[in-house]
RODO-2510 file (C-alpha; in nm, 4 decimals, decimal comma):
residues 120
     n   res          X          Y          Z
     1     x     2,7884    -0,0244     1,8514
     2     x     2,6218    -0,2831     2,0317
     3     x     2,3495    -0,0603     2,1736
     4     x     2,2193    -0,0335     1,8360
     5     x     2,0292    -0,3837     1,8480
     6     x     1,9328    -0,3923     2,2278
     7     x     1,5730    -0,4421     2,2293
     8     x     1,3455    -0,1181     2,3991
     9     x     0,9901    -0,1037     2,3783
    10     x     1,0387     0,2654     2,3202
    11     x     1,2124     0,2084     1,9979
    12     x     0,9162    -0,0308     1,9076
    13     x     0,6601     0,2614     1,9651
    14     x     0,8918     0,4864     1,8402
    15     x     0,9099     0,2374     1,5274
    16     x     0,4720     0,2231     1,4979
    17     x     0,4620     0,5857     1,5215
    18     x     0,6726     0,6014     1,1854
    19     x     0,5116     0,3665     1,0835
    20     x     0,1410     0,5584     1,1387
    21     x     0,3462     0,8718     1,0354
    22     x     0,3875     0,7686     0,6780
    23     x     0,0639     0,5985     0,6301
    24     x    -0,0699     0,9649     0,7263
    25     x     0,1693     1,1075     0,4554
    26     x     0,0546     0,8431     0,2202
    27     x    -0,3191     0,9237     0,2550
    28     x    -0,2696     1,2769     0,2692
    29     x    -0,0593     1,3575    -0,0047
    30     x    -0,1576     1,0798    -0,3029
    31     x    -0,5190     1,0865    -0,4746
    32     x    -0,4804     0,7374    -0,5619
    33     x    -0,4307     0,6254    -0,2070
    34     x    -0,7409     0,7791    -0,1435
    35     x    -0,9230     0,5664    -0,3545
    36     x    -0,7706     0,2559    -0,2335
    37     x    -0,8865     0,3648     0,1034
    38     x    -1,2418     0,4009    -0,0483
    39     x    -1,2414     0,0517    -0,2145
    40     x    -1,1092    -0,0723     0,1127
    41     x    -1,4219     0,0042     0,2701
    42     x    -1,6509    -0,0754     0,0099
    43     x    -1,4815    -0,4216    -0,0109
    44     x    -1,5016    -0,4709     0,3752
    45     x    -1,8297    -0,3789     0,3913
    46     x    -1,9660    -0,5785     0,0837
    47     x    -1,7506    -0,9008     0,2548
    48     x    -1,9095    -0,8243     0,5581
    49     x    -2,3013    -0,8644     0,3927
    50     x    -2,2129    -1,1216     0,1771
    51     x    -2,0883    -1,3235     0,5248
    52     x    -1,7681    -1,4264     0,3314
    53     x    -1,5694    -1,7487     0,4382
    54     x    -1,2647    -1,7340     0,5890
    55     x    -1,1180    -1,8545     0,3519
    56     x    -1,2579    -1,5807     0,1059
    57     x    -1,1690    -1,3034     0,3571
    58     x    -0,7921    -1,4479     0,3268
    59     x    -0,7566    -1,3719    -0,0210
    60     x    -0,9398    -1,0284     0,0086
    61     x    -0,7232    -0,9658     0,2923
    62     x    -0,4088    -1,0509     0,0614
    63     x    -0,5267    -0,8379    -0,2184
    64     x    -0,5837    -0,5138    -0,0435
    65     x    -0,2712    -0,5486     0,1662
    66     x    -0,1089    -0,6176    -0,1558
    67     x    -0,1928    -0,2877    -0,3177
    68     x    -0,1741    -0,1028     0,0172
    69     x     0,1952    -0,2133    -0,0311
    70     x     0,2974    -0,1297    -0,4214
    71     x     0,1305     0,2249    -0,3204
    72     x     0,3490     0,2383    -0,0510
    73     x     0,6673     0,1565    -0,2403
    74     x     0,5528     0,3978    -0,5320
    75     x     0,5346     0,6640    -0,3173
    76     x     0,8440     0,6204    -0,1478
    77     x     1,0087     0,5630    -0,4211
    78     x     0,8816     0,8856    -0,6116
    79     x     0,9497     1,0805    -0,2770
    80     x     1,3168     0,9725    -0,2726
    81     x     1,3617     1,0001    -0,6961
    82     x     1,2138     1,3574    -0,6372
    83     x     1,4469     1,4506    -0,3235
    84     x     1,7935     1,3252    -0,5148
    85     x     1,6765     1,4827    -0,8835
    86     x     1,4250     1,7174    -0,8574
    87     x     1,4707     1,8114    -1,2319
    88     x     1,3042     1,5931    -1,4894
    89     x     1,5640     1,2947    -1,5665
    90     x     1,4486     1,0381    -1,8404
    91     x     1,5730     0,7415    -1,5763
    92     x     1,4034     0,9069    -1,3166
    93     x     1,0564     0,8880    -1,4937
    94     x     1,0957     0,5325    -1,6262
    95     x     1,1845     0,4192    -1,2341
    96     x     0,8405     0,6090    -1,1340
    97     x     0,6552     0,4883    -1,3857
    98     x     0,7922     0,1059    -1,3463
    99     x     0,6433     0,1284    -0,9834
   100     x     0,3340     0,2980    -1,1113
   101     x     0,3033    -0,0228    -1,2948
   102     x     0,3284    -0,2312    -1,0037
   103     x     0,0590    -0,0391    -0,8516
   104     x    -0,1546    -0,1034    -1,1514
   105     x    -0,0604    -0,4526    -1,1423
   106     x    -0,1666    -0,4879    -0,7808
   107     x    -0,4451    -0,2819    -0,8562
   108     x    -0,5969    -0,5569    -1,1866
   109     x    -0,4764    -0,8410    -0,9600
   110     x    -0,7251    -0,7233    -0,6447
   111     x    -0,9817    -0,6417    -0,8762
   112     x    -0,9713    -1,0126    -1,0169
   113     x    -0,9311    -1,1693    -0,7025
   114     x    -1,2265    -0,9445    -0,5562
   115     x    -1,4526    -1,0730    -0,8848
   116     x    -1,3560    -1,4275    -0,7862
   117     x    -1,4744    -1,4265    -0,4319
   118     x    -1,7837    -1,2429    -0,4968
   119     x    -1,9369    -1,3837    -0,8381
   120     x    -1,7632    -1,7202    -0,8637
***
């Protein structure tokens, strides 16, 4: 049992390559990922003209990774509701739409912080 928590880099690699292995998932398999990758990059490279502070870049930094993160949960989270009840369930849809919401949430939140950094 104790060779469960002895440190290896191996299992740290092993660990990123998950990691990398999901985010590949995520972009490949959900539109709205997609689009957060393309406001990514337009954000980035608008920050990037406008020669932000760093200040600035800290919150846009906190705002993407913030809806990176809801998307990430939402689509684990409708992976796993789909794998244990494939057929419709009236709990499963609230529980998918509840973390749809905190996408959306993440989503306004970004959008107001973005506003903010650029036009205050």
């Amino acid at each position: 049992m104790d060779s469960i928590y002895k440190f290896s880099i191996t299992g740290r690699l092993r660990s990123f390559r998950h990691a990398f292995a999901g985010l590949r998932t995520l972009l490949a398999t959900q539109h709205n990922a997609r689009i957060h990758a393309l406001a990514t990059v337009t954000v980035i490279t608008a920050g990037i003209f406008a020669k932000l502070t760093p200040a600035k870049w800290c919150l846009l930094v906190f705002a993407i990774a913030g809806v990176w993160v809801a998307e990430a949960l939402n689509t684990a989270l409708e992976f796993l509701a789909d794998a244990v009840h494939p057929q419709f369930h009236p709990l499963v849809k609230k529980a998918k739409d509840t973390a749809a919401a905190a996408v959306l949430t993440a989503a306004l939140a970004a959008f107001c912080i973005g506003a903010i950094v650029f036009f205050a």
